[in-house]
C-alpha positions, 0 to 999 in steps of 0.5 A: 450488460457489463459493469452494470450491478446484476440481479441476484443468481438464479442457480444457486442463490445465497439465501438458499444455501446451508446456513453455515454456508452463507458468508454473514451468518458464517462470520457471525457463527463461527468469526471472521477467521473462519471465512474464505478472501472470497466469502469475506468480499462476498460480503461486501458485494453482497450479490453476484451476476446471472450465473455466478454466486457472490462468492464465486464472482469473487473467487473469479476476481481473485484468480485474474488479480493473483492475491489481495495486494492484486485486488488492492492495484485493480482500477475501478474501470477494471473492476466495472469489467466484470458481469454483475460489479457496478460503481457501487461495489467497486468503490466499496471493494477499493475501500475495504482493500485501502481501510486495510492498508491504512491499519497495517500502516498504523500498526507501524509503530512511529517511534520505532528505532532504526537500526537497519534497512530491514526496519526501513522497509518494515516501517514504509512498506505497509504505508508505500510498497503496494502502491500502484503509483510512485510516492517519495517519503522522509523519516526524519530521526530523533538523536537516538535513531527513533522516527519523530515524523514522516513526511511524504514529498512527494506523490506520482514520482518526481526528478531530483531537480524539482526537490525543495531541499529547503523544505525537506531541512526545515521540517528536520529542524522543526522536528529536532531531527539529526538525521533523515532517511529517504525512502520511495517505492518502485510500483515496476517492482524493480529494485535498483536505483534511476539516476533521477534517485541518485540525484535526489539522494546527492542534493539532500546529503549535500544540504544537510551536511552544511545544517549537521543533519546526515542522510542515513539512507535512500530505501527503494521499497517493493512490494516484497524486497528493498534496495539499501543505497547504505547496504550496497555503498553508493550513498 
C-alpha cells in the first residue's frame, strides 16, 4: 500500500508516549525550540505507517533528503514513495517548507543598499537559491544603490535571445532605477556562468548604455555560494 495514508502505529503509538514526548504537547510546554526537525513535521503529518511513529517516519525522510532544503526539493511523487505519506501529507509537508522560504524571503529587507555581491547574494538566495528549477531575477536600484524593486523575468530558464530588453528598461524607468543588477540560480549547484548568461548579460549592458541606465552585476546564486560576473571581470 505505497503512498497511501497508513493507520496509526500499532507499536508504539503517540498517545501512549510520556507526555513531554509527545511532539504537540512538547511544543505547547516547553516551545517550538525545544522540538526535533523530525518532531515538528511529526506535527504536521500527525500519524505514521504500520511499524514507524510520526517522528520516526520523519526522522526516515530527513536522512534520505540530507537536511530541510532536501525536504524543500523532494517532489510530491517522491514523498507519496513512503509507507504511510498520502497526497494530503505531502502537500502540507511542501507547504509548510515553502511558508518557510517565503518568511526568509520577506525578511530580505527591500531597500537594502548594495554595496557588494555578498549583499546580492544575501538578498536573492532565500528568494531563489533552493529552487529546484531556474528563475532569472532583476534588482532594479535607486541612485543611491538601494533595491526600488525586484522583478523576476523569468522562471524555468531561459537563451539570451528570448530577453525582452525593452521590457526589462521600461520597468527601470517606471522605478527611477539608475542602474540594475542580474541575478539567476544554478539548481546544478554549478557556479560558472553558460555562454547563454553571458549573452543576456551583453544585450541587457548594451541596452542600458543608450538609456544611462548601468548593469552593475550578473550573480549566479547557489544554494550556499555565488558567482560575481563584476568580482571575477567579465561583466
Amino acid at each position: 500500500m505505497q503512498g497511501k495514508e497508513a493507520k496509526k502505529t500499532k507499536t508504539f503509538p503517540i498517545k501512549d508516549w510520556a507526555k513531554d514526548d509527545k511532539p504537540r504537547e512538547k511544543l505547547m510546554h516547553k516551545g517550538q525550540e525545544a522540538l526535533s526537525n523530525a518532531e515538528l513535521i511529526a506535527i504536521l503529518i500527525r500519524t505514521g505507517n504500520h511499524t514507524e511513529s510520526a517522528v520516526d517516519l520523519s526522522k526516515r525522510i530527513l536522512a534520505d533528503a540530507k537536511s530541510l532544503n532536501g525536504i524543500g526539493k523532494l517532489s510530491i511523487e517522491k514523498l507519496l514513495t513512503y509507507h504511510g505519506i498520502g497526497e494530503a501529507k505531502a502537500i502540507t509537508i511542501l507547504a509548510a517548507v515553502e511558508l518557510g522560504r517565503r518568511r526568509r524571503s520577506e525578511e530580505a529587507v527591500p531597500s537594502r543598499r548594495i554595496a557588494t555581491s555578498r549583499v546580492v547574494f544575501e538578498t536573492m538566495q532565500p528568494v531563489i537559491g533552493e529552487l529546484a528549477h531556474e528563475e532569472f531575477w532583476i534588482l532594479f536600484l535607486s541612485n543611491s544603490n538601494r533595491i526600488a524593486h525586484k522583478w523576476r523575468l523569468s522562471k524555468g530558464g531561459m537563451t539570451g535571445t528570448v530577453v525582452d530588453a525593452r521590457l526589462v528598461f521600461k520597468i527601470a524607468i517606471e522605478h527611477n532605477a539608475t542602474a540594475i543588477i542580474l541575478a539567476h540560480n544554478h539548481p546544478s549547484g554549478v557556479l560558472y556562468p553558460s555562454e547563454s548568461d553571458r549573452i543576456i548579460t551583453k544585450k541587457l549592458k548594451a541596452a542600458g548604455e543608450s538609456l544611462d541606465i548601468r548593469v552593475f552585476d550578473h550573480v549566479i546564486i547557489t544554494e550556499n555560494d555565488y558567482y560575481s560576473f563584476a568580482d571575477n571581470g567579465i561583466l
